[in-house]
Residue frames as qw, qx, qy, qz and C-alpha x, y, z in Angstrom:
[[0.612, -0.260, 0.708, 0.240, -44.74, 75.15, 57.76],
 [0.481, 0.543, -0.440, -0.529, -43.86, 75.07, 53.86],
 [0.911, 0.180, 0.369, 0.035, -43.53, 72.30, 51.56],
 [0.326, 0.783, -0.230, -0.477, -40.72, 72.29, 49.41],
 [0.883, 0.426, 0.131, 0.149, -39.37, 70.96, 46.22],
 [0.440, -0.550, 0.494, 0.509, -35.61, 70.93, 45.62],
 [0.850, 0.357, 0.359, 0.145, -34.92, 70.34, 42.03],
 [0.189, -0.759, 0.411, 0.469, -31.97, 70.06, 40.37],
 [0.852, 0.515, 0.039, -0.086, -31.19, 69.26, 36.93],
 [0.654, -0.558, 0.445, 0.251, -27.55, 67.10, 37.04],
 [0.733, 0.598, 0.150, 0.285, -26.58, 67.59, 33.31],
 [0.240, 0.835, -0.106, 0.484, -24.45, 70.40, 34.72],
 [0.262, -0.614, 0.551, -0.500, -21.99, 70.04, 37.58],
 [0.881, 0.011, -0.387, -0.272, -22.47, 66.46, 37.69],
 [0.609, -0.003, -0.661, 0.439, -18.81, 65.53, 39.19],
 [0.031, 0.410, -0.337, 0.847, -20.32, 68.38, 41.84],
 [0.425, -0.458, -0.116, -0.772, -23.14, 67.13, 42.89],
 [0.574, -0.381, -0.530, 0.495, -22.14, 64.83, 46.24],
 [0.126, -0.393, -0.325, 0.851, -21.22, 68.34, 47.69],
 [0.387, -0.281, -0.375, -0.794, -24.47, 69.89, 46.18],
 [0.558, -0.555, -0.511, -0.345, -26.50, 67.57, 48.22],
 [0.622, -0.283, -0.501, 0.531, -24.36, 67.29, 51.20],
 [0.050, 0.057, -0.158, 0.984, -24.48, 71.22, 51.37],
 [0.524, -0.386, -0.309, -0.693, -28.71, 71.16, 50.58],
 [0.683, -0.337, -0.648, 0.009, -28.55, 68.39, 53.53],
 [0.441, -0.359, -0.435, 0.698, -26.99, 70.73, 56.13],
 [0.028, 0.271, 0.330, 0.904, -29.06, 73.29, 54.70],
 [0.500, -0.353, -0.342, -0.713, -32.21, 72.05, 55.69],
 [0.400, 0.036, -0.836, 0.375, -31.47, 70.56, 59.00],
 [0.079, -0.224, -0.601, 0.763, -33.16, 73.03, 60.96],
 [0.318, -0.158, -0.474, -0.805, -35.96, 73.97, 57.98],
 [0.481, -0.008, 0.508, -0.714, -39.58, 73.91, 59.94],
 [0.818, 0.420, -0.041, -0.391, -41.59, 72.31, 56.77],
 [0.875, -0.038, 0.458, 0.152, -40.78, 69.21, 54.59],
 [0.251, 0.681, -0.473, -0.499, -38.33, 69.56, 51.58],
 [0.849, 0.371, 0.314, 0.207, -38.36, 66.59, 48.58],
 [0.031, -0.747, 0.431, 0.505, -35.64, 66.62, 46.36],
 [0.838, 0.363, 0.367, 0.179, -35.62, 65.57, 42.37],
 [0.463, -0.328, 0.613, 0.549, -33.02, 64.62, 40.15],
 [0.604, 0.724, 0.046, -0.330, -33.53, 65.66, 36.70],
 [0.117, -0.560, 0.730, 0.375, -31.24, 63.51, 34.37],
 [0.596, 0.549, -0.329, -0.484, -31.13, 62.34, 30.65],
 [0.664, 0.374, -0.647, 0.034, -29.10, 59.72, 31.75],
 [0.653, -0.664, 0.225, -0.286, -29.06, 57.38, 35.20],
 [0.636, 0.525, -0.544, 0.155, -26.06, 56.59, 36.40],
 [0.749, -0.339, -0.567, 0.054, -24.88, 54.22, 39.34],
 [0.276, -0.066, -0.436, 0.854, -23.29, 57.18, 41.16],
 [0.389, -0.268, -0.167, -0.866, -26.51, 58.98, 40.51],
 [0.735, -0.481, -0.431, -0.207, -28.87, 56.37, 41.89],
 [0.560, -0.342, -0.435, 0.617, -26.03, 55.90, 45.44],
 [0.033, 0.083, -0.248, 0.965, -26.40, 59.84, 45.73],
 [0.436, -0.313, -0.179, -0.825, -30.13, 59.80, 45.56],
 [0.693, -0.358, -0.625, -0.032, -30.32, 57.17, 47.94],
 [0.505, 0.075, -0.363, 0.779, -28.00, 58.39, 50.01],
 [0.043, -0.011, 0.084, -0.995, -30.11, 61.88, 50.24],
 [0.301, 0.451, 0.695, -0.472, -33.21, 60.59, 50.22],
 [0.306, 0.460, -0.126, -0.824, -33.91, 62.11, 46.48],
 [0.678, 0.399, 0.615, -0.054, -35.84, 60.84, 43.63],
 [0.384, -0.228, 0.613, 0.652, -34.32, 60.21, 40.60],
 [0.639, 0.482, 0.521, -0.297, -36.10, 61.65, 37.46],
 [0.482, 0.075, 0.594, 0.640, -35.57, 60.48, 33.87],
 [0.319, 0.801, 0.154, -0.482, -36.05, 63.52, 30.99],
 [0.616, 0.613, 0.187, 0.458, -34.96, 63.84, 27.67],
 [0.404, -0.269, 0.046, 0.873, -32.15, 66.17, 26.82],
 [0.516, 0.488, 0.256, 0.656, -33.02, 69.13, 26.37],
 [0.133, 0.597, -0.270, 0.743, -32.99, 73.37, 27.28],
 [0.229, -0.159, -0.722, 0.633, -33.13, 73.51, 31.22],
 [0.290, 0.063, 0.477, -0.827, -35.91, 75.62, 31.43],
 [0.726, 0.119, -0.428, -0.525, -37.89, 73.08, 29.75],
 [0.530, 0.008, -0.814, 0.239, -36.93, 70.08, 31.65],
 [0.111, 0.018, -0.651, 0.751, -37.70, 72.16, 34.95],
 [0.684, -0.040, 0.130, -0.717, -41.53, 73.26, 34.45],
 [0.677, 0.021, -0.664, -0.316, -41.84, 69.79, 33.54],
 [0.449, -0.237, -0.742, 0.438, -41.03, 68.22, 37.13],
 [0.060, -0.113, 0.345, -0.930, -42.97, 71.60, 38.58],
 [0.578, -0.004, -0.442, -0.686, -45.64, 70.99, 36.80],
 [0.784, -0.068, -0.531, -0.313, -45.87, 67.93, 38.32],
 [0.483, -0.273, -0.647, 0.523, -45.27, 67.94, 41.75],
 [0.369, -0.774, -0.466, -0.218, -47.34, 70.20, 44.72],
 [0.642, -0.265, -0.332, 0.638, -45.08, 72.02, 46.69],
 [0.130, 0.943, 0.300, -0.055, -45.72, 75.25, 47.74],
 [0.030, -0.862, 0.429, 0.268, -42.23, 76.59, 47.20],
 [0.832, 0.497, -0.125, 0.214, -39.84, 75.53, 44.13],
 [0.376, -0.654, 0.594, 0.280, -36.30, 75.56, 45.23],
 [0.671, 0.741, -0.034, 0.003, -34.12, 75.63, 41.95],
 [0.625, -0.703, 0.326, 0.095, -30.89, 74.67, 42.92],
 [0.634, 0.633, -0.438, -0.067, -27.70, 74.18, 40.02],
 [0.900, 0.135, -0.365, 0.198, -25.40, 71.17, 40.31],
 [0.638, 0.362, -0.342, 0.587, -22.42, 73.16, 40.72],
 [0.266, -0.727, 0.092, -0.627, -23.88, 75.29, 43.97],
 [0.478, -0.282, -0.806, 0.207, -23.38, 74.66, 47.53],
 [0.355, -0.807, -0.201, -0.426, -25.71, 76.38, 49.54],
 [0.011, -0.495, 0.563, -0.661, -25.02, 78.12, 52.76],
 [0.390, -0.104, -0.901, 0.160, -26.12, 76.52, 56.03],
 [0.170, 0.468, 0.617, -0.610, -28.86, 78.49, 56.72],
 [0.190, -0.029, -0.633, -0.750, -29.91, 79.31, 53.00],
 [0.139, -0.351, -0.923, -0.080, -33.27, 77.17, 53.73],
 [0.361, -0.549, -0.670, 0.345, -34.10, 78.94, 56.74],
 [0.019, -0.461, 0.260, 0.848, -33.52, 82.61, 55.48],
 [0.262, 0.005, -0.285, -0.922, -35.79, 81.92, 52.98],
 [0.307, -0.551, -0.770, -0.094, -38.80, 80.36, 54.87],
 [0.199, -0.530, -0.370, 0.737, -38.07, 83.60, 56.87],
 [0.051, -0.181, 0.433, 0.882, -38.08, 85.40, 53.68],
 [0.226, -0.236, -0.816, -0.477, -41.38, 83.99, 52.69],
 [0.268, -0.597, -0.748, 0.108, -43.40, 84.33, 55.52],
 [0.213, -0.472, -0.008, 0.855, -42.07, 87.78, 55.74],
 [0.528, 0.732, 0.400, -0.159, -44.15, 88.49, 52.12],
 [0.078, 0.574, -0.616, -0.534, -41.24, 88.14, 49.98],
 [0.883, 0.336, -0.032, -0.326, -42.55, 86.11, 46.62],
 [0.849, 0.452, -0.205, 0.181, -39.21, 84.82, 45.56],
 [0.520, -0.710, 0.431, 0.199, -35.16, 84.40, 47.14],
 [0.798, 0.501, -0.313, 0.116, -32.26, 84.47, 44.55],
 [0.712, -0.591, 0.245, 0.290, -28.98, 82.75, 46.02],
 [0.736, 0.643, -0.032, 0.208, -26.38, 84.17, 43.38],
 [0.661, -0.181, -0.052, 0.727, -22.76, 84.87, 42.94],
 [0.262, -0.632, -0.130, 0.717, -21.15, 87.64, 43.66],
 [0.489, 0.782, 0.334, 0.197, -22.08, 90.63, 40.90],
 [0.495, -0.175, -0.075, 0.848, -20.13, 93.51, 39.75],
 [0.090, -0.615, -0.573, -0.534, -22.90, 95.31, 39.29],
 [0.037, 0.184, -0.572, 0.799, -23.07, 97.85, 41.92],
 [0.094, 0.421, 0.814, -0.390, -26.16, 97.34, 44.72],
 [0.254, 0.516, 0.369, -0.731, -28.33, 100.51, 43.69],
 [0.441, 0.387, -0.469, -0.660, -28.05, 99.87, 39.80],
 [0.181, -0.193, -0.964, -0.004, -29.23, 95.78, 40.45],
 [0.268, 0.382, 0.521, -0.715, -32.12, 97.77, 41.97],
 [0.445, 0.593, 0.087, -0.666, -33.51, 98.70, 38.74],
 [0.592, 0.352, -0.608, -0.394, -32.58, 95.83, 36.79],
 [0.967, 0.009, -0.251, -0.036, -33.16, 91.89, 36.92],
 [0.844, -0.422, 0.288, 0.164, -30.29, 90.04, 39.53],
 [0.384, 0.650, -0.652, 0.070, -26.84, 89.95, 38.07],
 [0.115, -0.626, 0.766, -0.089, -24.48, 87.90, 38.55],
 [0.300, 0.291, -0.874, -0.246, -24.53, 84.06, 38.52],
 [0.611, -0.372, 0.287, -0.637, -27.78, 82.46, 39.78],
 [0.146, 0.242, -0.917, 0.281, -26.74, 79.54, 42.10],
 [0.001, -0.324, -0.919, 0.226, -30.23, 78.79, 43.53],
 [0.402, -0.207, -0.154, -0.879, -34.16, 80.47, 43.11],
 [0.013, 0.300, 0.917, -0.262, -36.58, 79.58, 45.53],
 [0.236, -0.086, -0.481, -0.840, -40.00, 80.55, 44.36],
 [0.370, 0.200, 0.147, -0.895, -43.70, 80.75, 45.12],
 [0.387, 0.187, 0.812, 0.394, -45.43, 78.32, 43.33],
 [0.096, 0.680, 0.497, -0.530, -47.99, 81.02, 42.98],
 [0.168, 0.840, -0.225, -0.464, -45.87, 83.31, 40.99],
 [0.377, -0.098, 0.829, 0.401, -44.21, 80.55, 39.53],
 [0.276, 0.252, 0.794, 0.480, -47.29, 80.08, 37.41],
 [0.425, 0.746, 0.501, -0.107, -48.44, 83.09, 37.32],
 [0.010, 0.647, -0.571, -0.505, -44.92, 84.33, 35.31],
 [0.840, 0.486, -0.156, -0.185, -45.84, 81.05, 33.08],
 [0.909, -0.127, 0.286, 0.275, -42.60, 79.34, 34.52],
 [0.274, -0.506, 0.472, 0.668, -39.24, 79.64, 33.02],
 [0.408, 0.641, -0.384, -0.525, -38.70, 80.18, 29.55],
 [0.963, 0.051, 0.261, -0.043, -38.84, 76.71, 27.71],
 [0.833, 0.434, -0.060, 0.337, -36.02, 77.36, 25.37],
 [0.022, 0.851, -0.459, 0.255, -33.36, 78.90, 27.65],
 [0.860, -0.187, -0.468, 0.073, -30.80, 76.91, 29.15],
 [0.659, -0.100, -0.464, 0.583, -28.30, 78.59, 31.20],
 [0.015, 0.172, -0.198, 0.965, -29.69, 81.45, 31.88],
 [0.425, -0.429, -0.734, -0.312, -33.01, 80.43, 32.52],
 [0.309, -0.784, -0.520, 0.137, -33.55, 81.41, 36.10],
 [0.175, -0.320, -0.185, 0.912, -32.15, 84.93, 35.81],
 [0.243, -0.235, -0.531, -0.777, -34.69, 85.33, 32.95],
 [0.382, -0.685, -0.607, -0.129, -37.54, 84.23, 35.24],
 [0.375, -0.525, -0.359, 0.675, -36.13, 86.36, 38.38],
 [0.091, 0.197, 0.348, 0.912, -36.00, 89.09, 35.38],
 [0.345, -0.357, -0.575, -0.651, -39.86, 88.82, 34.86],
 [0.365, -0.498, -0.638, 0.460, -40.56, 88.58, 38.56],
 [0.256, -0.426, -0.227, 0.838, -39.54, 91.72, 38.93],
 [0.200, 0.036, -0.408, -0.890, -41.25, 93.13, 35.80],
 [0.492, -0.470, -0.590, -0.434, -44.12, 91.70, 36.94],
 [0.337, -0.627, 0.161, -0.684, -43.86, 93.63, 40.47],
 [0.901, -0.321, -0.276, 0.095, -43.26, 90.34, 42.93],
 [0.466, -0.809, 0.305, -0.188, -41.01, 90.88, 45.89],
 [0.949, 0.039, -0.261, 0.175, -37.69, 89.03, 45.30],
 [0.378, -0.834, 0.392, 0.085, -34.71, 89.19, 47.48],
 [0.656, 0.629, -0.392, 0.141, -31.42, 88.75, 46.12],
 [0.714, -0.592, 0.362, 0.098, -29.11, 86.81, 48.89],
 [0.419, 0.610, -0.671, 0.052, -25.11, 85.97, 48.26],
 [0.883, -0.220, -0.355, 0.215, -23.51, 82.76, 49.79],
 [0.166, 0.285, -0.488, 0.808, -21.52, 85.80, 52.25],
 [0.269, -0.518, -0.746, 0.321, -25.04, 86.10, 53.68],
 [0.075, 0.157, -0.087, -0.981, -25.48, 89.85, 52.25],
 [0.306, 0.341, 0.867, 0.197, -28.60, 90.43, 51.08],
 [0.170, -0.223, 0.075, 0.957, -30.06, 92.64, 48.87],
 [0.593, 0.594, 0.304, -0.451, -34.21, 94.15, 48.20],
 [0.068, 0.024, 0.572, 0.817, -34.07, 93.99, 44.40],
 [0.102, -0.584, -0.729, -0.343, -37.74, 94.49, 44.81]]
């Protein structure tokens, strides 16, 4: 049974993120372990506070600034043994959760959920994930021992960490919201 952290940072995809949680809620229906979910926002607003009630999340206040600065901050400070990175504008599949607690216990370090690349499959082999990354569940392990995301990226931030996974030999699977999935490790 895992422990995870959701965390999403709602500067981005804001008018999206009712269907953000409502997808992470039928996500984890059937998840074995517990899952928390924080809000990361610069600014709290009264639709913000009715979604986080609504979902059971916890609202946390940050200064603006680059996303991958905002995120080690709330890692940093919460115990969970898996991070689950999750953008505004994503809705996860309904078994996303469960596909990667399989993925994990299976000795895979990391699960990207991204969009679709045009990168063909065997040349993503030898480079960092393409394509848009829509969710990164993570290790907390490897989390810190890659040193976390880059503080000063913002939108690219978790392909840059999924990058350095891999350049630092961890086991990440690459998964689409079709339910393909693909070794990049």
């Amino acid at each position: 049974m895992k422990h995870f952290c959701v965390i999403i940072d709602t500067r981005r995809g804001y008018s999206r993120l009712g269907r953000c949680l409502r997808a992470i809620a039928k996500a984890v229906a059937n998840v074995r372990g517990s899952v928390d979910i924080i809000l990361i926002a610069d600014r709290v607003r009264s639709r913000l506070v009715t979604l986080a009630e609504q979902h059971a999340a916890r609202i946390v206040k940050l200064p603006s600034g680059p996303r991958g600065q905002r995120y080690n901050t709330i890692a940093n400070s919460v115990q969970a043994e898996v991070l689950v990175f999750i953008d505004a504008t994503a809705e996860i599949p309904p078994g996303w959760f469960v596909h990667v607690e399989d993925a994990l216990h299976d000795h895979w370090n990391a699960v990207t959920l991204t969009a679709e690349s045009r990168v063909p499959a065997w040349l993503a082999h030898f480079y960092h994930p393409t394509g848009r990354t829509m969710a990164l569940a993570i290790r907390r392990t490897w989390f810190e021992r890659v040193g976390g995301f880059d503080p000063d990226l913002d939108h690219t931030a978790e392909r840059d960490l999924a990058g350095r996974l891999l350049a630092c030999h961890a086991r990440v699977m690459q998964h689409h919201p079709t339910g393909d999935a693909q070794r990049a490790s």
